[in-house]
Phi, psi and omega in degrees: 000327184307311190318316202278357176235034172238163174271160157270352183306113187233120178246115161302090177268149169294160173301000144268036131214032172270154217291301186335293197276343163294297192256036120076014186134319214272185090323143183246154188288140199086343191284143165238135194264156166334265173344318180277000153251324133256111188310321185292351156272138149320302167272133185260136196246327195213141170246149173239118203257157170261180184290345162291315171291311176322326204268356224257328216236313150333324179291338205272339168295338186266309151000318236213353197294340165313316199275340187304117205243323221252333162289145155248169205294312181333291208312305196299316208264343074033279191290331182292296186302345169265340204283318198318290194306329190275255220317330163298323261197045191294005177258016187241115169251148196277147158250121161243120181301112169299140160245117181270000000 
């Protein structure tokens, strides 16, 4: 069921813009979790971010950008080209996947 409103497009971020070091932790206000759309999982496998979480995690990738190991410039200009389409676009959302 997840599948039928997704992309296959899959971006690796380095650990500046991975959630731990953005979002400190927390869920960010607005972000929708797995869970808020099906109650019945337990676990969140996933966030569905607006262009504001997005822009929140360029910054700290570009901060940062000397340190990058595992983004290419593509990836970044990639991550730029969804935060855009969610401004334009409010039904178009980033999903980002926890890796266990």
């Amino acid at each position: 069921m997840d599948d039928i409103c997704g992309s296959k497009k899959i971006l690796n971020l380095d650990y500046y813009g991975c959630f731990v070091e953005v979002f400190a932790a927390d869920k960010p206000e607005g972000a929708i979790s797995q869970r808020d759309l099906f109650p019945n999982v337990t676990e969140d496998c996933y966030l569905l971010l607006n262009a504001d979480h997005v822009e929140t995690m360029l910054l700290s990738l570009d901060a940062h950008r000397d340190e990058l190991w595992v983004m290419t410039e593509a990836d970044l200009t990639q991550l730029a080209s969804w935060r855009d389409i969610c401004r334009h676009d409010s039904g178009f959302l980033v999903a980002y996947h926890f890796a266990f």
